[in-house]
C-alpha positions as CSV (number, residue, x, y, z in Angstrom):
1,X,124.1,86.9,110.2
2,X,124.9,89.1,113.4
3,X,124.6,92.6,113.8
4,X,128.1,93.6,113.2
5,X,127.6,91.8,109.7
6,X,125.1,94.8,108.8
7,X,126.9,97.8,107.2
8,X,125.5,100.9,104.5
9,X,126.5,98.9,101.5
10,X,122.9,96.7,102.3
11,X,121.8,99.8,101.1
12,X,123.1,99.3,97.5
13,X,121.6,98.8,94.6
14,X,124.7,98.2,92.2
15,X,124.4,96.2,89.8
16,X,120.8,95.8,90.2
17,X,118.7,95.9,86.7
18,X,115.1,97.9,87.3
19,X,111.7,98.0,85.8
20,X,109.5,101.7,86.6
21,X,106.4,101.7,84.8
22,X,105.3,105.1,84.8
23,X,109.0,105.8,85.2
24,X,109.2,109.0,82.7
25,X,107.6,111.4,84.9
26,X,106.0,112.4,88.0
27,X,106.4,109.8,91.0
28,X,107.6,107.5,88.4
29,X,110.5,109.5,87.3
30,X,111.5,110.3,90.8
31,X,111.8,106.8,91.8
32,X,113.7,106.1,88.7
33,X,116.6,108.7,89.9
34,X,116.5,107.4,93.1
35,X,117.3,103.7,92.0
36,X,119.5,105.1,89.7
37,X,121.6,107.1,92.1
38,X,121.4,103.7,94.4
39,X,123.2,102.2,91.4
40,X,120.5,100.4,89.4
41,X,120.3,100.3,85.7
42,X,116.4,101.7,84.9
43,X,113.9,100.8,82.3
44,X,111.4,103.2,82.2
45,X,108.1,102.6,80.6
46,X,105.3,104.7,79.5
47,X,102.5,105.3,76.7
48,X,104.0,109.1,76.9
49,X,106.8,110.2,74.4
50,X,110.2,110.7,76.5
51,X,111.7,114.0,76.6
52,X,115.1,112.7,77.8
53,X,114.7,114.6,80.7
54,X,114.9,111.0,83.2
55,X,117.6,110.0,81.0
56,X,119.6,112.7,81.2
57,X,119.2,112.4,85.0
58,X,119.5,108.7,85.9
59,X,122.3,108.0,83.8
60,X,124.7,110.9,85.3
61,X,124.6,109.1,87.8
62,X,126.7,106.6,86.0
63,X,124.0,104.3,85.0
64,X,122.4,102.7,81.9
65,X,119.1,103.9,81.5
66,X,116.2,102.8,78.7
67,X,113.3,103.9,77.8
68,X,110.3,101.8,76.2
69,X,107.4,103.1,75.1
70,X,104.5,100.8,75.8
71,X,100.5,100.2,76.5
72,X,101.2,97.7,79.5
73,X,97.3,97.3,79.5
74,X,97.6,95.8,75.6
75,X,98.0,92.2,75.4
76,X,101.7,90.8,75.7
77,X,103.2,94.3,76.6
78,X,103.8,93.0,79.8
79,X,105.9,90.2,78.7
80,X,107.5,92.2,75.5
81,X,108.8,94.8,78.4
82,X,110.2,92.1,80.6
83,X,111.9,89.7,78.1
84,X,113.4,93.4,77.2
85,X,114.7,94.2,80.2
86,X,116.6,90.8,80.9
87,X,117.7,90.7,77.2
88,X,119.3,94.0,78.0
89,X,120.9,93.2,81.0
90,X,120.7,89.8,82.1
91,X,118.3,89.7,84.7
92,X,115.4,92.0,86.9
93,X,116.7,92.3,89.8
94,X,113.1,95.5,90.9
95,X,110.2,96.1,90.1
96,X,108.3,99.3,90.6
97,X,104.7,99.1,89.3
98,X,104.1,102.9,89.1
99,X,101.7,103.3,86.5
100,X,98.3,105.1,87.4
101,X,95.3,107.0,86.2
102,X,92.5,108.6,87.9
103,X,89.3,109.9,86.3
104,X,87.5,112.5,88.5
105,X,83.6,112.7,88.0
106,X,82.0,114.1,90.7
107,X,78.5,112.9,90.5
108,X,78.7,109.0,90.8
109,X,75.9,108.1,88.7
110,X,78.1,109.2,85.7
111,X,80.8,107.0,87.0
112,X,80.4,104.5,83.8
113,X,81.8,101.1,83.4
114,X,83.5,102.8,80.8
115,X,85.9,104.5,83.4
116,X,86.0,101.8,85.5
117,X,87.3,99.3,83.0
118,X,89.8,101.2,82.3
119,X,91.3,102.7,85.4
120,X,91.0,98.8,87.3
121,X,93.0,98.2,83.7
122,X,95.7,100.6,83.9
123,X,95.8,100.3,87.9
124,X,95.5,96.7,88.8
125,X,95.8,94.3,86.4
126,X,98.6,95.9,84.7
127,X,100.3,95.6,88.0
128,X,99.4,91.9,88.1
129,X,101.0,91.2,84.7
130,X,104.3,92.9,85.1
131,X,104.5,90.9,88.4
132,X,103.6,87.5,86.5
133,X,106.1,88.1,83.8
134,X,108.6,89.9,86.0
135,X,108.4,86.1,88.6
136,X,109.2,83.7,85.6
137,X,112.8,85.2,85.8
138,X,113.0,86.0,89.3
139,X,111.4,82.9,91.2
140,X,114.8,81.0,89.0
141,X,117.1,82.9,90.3
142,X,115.9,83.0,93.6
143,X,115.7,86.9,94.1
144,X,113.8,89.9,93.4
145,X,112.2,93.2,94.8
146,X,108.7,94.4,93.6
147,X,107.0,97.7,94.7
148,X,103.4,98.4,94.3
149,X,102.5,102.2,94.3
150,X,99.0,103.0,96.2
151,X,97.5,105.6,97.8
152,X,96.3,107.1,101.0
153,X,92.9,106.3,99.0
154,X,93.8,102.4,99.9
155,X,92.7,103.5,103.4
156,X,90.0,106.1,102.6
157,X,86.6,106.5,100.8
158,X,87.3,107.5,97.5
159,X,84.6,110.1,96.5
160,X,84.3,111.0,92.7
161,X,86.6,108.3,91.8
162,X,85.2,105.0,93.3
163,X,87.1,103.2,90.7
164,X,90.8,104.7,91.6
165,X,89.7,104.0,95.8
166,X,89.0,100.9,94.7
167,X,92.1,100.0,92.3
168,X,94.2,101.4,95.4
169,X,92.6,99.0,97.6
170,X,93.3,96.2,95.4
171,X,97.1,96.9,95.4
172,X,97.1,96.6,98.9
173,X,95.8,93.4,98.4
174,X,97.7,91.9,95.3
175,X,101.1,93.2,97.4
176,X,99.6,91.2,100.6
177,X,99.0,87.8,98.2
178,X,102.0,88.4,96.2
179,X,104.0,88.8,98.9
180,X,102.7,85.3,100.6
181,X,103.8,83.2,97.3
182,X,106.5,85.1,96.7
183,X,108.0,85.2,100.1
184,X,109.4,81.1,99.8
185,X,111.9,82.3,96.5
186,X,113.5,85.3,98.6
187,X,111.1,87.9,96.6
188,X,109.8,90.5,98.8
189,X,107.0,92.3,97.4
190,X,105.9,96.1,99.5
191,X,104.2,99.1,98.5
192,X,104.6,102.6,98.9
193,X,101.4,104.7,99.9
194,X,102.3,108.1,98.9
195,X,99.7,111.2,100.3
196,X,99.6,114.4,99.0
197,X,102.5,115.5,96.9
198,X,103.7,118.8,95.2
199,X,104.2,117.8,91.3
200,X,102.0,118.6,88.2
201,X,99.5,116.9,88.4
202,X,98.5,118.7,91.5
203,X,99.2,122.2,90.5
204,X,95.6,122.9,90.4
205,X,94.7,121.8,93.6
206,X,97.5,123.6,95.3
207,X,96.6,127.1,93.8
208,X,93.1,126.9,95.3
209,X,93.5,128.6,98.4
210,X,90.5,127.1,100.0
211,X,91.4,123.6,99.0
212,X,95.3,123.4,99.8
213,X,94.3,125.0,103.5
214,X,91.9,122.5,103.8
215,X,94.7,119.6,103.1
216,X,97.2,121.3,104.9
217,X,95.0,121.2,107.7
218,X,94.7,117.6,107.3
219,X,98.9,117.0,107.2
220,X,100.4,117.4,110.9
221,X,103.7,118.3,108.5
222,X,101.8,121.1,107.6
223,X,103.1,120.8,104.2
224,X,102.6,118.8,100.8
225,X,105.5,116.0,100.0
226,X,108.3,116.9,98.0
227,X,108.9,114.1,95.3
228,X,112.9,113.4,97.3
229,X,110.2,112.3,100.4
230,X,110.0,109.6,98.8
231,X,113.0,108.8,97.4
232,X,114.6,106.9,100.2
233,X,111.1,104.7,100.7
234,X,112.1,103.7,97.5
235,X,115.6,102.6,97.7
236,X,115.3,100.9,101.0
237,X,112.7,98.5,99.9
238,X,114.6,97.7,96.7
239,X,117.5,96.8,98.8
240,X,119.3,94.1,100.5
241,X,118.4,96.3,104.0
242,X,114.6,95.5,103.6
243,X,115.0,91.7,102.9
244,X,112.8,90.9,106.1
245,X,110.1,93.5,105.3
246,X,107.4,91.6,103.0
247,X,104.3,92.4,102.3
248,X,104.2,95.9,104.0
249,X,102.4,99.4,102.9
250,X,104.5,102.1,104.3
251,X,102.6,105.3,103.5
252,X,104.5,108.7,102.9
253,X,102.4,110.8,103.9
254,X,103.7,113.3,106.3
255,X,101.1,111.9,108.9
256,X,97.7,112.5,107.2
257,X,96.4,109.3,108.3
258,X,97.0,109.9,111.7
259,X,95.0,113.8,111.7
């Protein structure tokens, strides 16, 4: 292919059938609008009821969308999803492994195996499952895009949650391995390493004046990510523009790493 071969549709995702676990709500439900307006059908997953909010969303823009409730950590969940998804539309063309707890205990020695289990659970394996079952349809036909969601805690300490530092590490790792025996069927598996981001779930943190200075201090943005930062992170690596990036953790993070 020569340069002038290269032109915005690469940057399509018609046609394209994805998987988001996690895909009903925070991160998760961004990235499932963004495929969507790319022109991907979605399958969102989740143990959460859906409010029909994500639907509503991804299929104005002129998509199918469905939504399976599902414990992904639960034996054959994994598989049940999958087989879904190409029963539904014929193949699984993405992957977005989205799904993600994090328990909080600030002294360590109450850090239980308890909480551990299940967040390396949730996190990791999970993540390795839908992968497995996702690669007995796309390693056949040759084809496939899978993105792992970390953190900025896959390159940090993580301190009152050694468990979620640790599960974040690990998907750095499965995407790395992944990527080197997927790479030979034209399967490209990346992550995204998303830092500190204005949703819900960080609502708290943000209203604490001494603790959002301290992370804005931190951010050469000088500002917390806006769920559309990562939007088009998202869509380039589920499309044809990003089939020579492999194995890769791109962090959105508006420089934090670099302060």
């Amino acid at each position: 292919m020569n340069i002038m071969d290269f032109n915005m549709d690469f940057f399509s995702l018609k046609g394209k059938n994805a998987i988001v676990t996690g895909g009903n709500s925070g991160l998760g439900q961004a990235f499932s609008v963004a495929l969507a307006k790319g022109g991907a059908n979605i399958m969102a997953v989740s143990i959460m009821e859906d409010d029909g909010e994500t639907k509503d969303w991804v299929t104005s823009c002129g998509v199918e969308y469905k939504y399976v409730m599902a414990d992904i950590t639960e034996e054959g969940e994994c598989k049940r999803v999958v087989d879904d998804c190409v029963n539904t539309w014929g193949s699984i063309d993405i992957l977005v492994n989205c799904a993600g707890i994090c328990i909080n205990i600030e002294d360590v020695t109450k850090f239980t195996r308890k909480e551990w289990d299940k967040m390396v659970s949730v996190n990791l394996t999970a993540a390795f499952e839908m992968i497995h079952e996702s690669c007995k349809y796309m390693i056949p036909q040759q084809s496939g895009k899978i993105i792992n969601i970390a953190s900025l805690f896959a390159f940090l300490g993580g301190q009152w949650s050694p468990a979620y530092a640790a599960t974040k590490h690990g998907i750095v790792g499965l995407t790395k391995s992944m990527c080197d025996e997927l790479a030979q069927f034209n399967i490209q598996v990346n992550a995204i390493a998303p830092g500190y981001f204005a949703t819900k779930l960080t609502e708290k943190t943000r209203s604490d004046a001494k603790r959002n200075g301290e992370i804005l201090a931190h951010i050469p943005a000088n500002r917390w990510g806006w769920l559309a930062d990562l939007m088009g992170t998202c869509v380039f690596l589920s499309s044809h523009a990003a089939d020579y990036v492999n194995g890769h953790t791109l962090t959105v993070d508006g420089g934090y790493l670099m302060r």
